[in-house]
C-alpha positions in Angstrom: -147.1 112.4 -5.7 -145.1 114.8 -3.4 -142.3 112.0 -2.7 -142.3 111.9 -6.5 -141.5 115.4 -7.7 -139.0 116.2 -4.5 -137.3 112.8 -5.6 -136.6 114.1 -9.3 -135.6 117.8 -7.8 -133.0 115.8 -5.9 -131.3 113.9 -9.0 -131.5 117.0 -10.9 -129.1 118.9 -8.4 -126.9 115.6 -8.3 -126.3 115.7 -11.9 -125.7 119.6 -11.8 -123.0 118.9 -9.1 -120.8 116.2 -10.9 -120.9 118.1 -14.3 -119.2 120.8 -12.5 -117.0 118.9 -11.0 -115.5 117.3 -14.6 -111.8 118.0 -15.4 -111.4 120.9 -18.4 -110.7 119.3 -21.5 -112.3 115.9 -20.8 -115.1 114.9 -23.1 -116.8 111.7 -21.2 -116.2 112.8 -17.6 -112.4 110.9 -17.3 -110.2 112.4 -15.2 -107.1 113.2 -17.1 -105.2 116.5 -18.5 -105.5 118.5 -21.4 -103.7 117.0 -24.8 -101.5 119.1 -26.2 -99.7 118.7 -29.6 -96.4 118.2 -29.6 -94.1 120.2 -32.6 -92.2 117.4 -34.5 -88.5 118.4 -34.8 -87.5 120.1 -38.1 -84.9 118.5 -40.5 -81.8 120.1 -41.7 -80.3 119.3 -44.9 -76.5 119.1 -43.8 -74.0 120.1 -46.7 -70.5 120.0 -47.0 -68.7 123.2 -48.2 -66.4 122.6 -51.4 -62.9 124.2 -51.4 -63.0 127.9 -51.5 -62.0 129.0 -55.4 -58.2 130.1 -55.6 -58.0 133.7 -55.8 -54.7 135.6 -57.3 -53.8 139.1 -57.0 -50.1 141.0 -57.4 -47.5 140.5 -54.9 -45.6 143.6 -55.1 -41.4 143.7 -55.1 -41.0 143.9 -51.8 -37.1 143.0 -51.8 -34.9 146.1 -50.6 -37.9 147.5 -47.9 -37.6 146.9 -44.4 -39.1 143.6 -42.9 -41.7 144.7 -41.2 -42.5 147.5 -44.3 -42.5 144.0 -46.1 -45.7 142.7 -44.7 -47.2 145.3 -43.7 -47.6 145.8 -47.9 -48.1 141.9 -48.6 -51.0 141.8 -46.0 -52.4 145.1 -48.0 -52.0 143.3 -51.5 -54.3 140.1 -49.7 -51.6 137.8 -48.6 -51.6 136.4 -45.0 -49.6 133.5 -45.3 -46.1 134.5 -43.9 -42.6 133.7 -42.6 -39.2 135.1 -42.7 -35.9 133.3 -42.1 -32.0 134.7 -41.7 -30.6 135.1 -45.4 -27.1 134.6 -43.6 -27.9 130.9 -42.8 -27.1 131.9 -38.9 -30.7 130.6 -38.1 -31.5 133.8 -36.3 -35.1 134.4 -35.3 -36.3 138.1 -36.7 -37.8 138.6 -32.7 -38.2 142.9 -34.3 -39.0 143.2 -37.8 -38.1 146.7 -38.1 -34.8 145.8 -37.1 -34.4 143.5 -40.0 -34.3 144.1 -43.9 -35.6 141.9 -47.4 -32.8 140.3 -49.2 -35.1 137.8 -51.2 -39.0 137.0 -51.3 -40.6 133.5 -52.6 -42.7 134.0 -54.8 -41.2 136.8 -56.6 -43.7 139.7 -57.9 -46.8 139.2 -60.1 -49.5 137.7 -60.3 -49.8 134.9 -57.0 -52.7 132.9 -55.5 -53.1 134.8 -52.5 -53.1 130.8 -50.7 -49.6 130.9 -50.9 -46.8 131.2 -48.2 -44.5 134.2 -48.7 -41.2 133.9 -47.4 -38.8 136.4 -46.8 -34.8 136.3 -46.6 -33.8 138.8 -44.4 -30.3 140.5 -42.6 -30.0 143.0 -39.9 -30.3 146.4 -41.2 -26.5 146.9 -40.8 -26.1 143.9 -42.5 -25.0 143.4 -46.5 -27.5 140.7 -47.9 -25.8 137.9 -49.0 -25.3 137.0 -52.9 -27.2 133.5 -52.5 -29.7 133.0 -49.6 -27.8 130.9 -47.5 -31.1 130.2 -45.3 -33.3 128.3 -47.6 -33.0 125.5 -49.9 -30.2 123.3 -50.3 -28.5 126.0 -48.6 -30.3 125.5 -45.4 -30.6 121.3 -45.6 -28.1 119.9 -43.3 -29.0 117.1 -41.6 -27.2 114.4 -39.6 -28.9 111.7 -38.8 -27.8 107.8 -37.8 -26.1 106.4 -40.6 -25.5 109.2 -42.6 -22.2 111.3 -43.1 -21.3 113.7 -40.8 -22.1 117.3 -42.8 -19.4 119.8 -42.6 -20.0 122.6 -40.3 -17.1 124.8 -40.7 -18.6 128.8 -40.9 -22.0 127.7 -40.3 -23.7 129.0 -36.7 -23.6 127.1 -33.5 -27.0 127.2 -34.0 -27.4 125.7 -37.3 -24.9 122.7 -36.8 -26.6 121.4 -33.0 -29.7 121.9 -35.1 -28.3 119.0 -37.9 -27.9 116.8 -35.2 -30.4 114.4 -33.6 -31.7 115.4 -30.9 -30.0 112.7 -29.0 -26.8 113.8 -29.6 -23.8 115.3 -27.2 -22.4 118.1 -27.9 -19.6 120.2 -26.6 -19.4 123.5 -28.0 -15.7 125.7 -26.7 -14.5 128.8 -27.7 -11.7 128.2 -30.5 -10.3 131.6 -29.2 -8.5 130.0 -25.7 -10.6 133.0 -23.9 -12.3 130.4 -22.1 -15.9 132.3 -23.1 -19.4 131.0 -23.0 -21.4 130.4 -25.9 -24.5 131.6 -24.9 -26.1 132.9 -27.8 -25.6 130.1 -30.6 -26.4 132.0 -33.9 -23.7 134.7 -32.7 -20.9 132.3 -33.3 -19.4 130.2 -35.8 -17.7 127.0 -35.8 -14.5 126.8 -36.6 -13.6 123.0 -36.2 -15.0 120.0 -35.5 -14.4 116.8 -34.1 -15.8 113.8 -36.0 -14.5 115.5 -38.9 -16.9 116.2 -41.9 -17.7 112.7 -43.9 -17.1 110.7 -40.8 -20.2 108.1 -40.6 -22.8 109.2 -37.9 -23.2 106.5 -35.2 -24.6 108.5 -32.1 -21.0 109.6 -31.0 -20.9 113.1 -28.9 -19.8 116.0 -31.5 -17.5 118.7 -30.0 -17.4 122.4 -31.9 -14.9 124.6 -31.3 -16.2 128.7 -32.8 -15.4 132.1 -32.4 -17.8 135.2 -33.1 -18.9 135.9 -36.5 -17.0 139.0 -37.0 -13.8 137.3 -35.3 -11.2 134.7 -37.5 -11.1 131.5 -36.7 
C-alpha cells in the first residue's frame, strides 16, 4: 500500500514538470511559436488627373518698358511662360535684360490664358525699335537646306545666315572691309556679299560671306 501511494506522488510531480516545460502559445503541448496575424496590404484606387482648367487673366501693355520691367510685370499678372528674341533680326541673345528694351509683345494686351508663351521683341536700350519685327515670323524663317534655293543674306547678321545653313556646311566668313579683321562676334556684323549667290540651288557647296560691322557700309 506504501509502494502504491509513493508511486502516484511520483507521476503527479512528472506531469507537473512537463506542463511547465510547454512552449507559450501552444495548446496540445507541440513545440512551435506563437501565431501572429499578418495585416493584409491596403488597396489604392489609382486616378489619373484630367488637364488642369485654362485660366485667363490681363496681360498688361508691356511694349515701351524695359525687358527685364517687362517680366517682371507679366510674372505679377500670372504669366510664366517666357522668351524674348532681337527685334533687329541680328539673332542676339538678351544675356542682361535691363540692358534691353520692348519693341513688340505676342499676345498683345487683354484678356490671355495664362498657358500661353509671351514673347517679347526687343533692341538695346540705345537702340530705335524697328518698324516690323525683323526677328519673328516670316521675318525670321530662312532656311537653307539641300535642294532648296540659296536665301539671300545680304544685311542679315553673320549669325543669322551660318544659322540658315545645315549644319554640315563650310563656311568662310572675311571681312568685306580689306582690314583683314576677325569676326568673332557673329551678330555684330553683317554680310555684305555672298558667294553662291542668292537663288543658286543648295547642293552642300562651302558658302563664303564677306560683312562689315553693323554701323559700317558695306
Amino acid at each position: 500500500m506504501h509502494r502504491t501511494t509513493v508511486t502516484a506522488a511520483a507521476l503527479a510531480v512528472l506531469c507537473l514538470g512537463l506542463t511547465a516545460c510547454q512552449p507559450a502559445g501552444s495548446a496540445d503541448g507541440a513545440a512551435g511559436s506563437p501565431t501572429k496575424a499578418v495585416a493584409e496590404p491596403g488597396v489604392t484606387a489609382e486616378t489619373t488627373p484630367g488637364p488642369a482648367p485654362a485660366r485667363k487673366a490681363t496681360l498688361p501693355d508691356l511694349v515701351g518698358k524695359g525687358l527685364q520691367s517687362a517680366q517682371d510685370s507679366a510674372q505679377a499678372a500670372g504669366f510664366w511662360v517666357l522668351r524674348s528674341h532681337d527685334a533687329l533680326g541680328r539673332g542676339r541673345m538678351q544675356a542682361l535684360d535691363r540692358n534691353w528694351k520692348v519693341c513688340t509683345q505676342t499676345p498683345g494686351p487683354g484678356q490671355v490664358d495664362t498657358g500661353r508663351t509671351v514673347d517679347f521683341g526687343a533692341v538695346k536700350l540705345t537702340e530705335s525699335c524697328p518698324e516690323t519685327d525683323a526677328g519673328s515670323g516670316a521675318a525670321a524663317d530662312v532656311s537653307a537646306g539641300a535642294g532648296s534655293a540659296m536665301p539671300d543674306f545680304r544685311d542679315k547678321s553673320v549669325k543669322v545666315a551660318r544659322r540658315a545653313l545645315d549644319a554640315g556646311t563650310g563656311v568662310t566668313v572675311k571681312d568685306a572691309s580689306g582690314r583683314g579683321r576677325m569676326v568673332l562676334v557673329e551678330s555684330n556684323w553683317k554680310v555684305c556679299r555672298q558667294s553662291p549667290a542668292a537663288g543658286t540651288k543648295v547642293d552642300g557647296q562651302p558658302v563664303t560671306l564677306e560683312a562689315v560691322k553693323f554701323q559700317e557700309e558695306c
